[in-house]
C-alpha positions as CSV (number, residue, x, y, z in Angstrom):
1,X,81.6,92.1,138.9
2,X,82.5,92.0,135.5
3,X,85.4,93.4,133.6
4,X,85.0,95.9,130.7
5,X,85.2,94.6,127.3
6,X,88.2,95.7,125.8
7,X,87.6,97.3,122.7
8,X,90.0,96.6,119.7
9,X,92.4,98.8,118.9
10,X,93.5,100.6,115.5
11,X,97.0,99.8,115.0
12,X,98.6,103.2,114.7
13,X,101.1,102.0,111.7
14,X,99.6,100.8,108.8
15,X,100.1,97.0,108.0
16,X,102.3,97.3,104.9
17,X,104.9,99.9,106.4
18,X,105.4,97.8,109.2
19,X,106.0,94.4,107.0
20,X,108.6,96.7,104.7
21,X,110.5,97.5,107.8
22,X,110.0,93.8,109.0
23,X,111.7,92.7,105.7
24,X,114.2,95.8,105.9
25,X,115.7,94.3,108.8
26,X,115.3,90.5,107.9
27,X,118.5,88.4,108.8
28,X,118.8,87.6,105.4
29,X,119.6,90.9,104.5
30,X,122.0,90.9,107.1
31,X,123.8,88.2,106.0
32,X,124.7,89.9,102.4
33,X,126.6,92.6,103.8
34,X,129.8,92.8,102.3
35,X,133.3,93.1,104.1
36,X,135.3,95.8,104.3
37,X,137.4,96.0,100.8
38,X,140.9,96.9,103.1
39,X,140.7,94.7,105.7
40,X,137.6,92.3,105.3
41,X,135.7,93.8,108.9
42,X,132.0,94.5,109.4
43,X,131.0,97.7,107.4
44,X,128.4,99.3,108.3
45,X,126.7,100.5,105.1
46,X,126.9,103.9,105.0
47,X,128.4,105.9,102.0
48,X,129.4,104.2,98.7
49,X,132.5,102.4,99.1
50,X,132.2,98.9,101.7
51,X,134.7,100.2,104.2
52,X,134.7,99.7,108.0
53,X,134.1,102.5,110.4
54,X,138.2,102.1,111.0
55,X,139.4,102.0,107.5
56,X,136.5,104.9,106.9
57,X,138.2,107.1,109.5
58,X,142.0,106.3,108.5
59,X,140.7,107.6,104.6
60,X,139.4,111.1,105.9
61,X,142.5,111.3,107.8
62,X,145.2,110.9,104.6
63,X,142.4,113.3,103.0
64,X,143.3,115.6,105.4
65,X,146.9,115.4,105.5
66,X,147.0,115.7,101.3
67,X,145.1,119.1,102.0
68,X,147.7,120.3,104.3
69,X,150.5,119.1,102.5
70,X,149.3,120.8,99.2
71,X,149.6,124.3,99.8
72,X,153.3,123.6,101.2
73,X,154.4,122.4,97.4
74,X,153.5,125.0,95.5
């Protein structure tokens, strides 16, 4: 008995899209990420400012606290 050839596939991603995200995710890219500007950690990359998810969180939370406390002073 003899197998079936196996006919060749279209890839269902086009060639150039999948070498961009290839290069997207390159370790060399990953090497250029800047600390966190407070305390030097791993940031994550996300919003404007290079801050860590911790220092991130501990900003929204003195944001918060100035919003209370503004309404009390006047």
């Amino acid at each position: 008995m003899r197998r079936k050839a196996v006919a060749k596939l279209e890839p269902v991603i086009p060639a150039e899209i999948l070498e961009r995200a290839k290069r997207s995710i390159s370790p060399d890219s990953l090497k250029k990420a800047v600390g966190c500007s407070v305390c030097g950690g791993e940031t994550s990359g996300v919003g404007e400012e290079p801050l860590c998810w911790v220092c991130r969180r501990l900003k929204i939370s003195a944001w918060r606290e100035m919003e209370q406390q503004l309404p009390v002073q006047e």
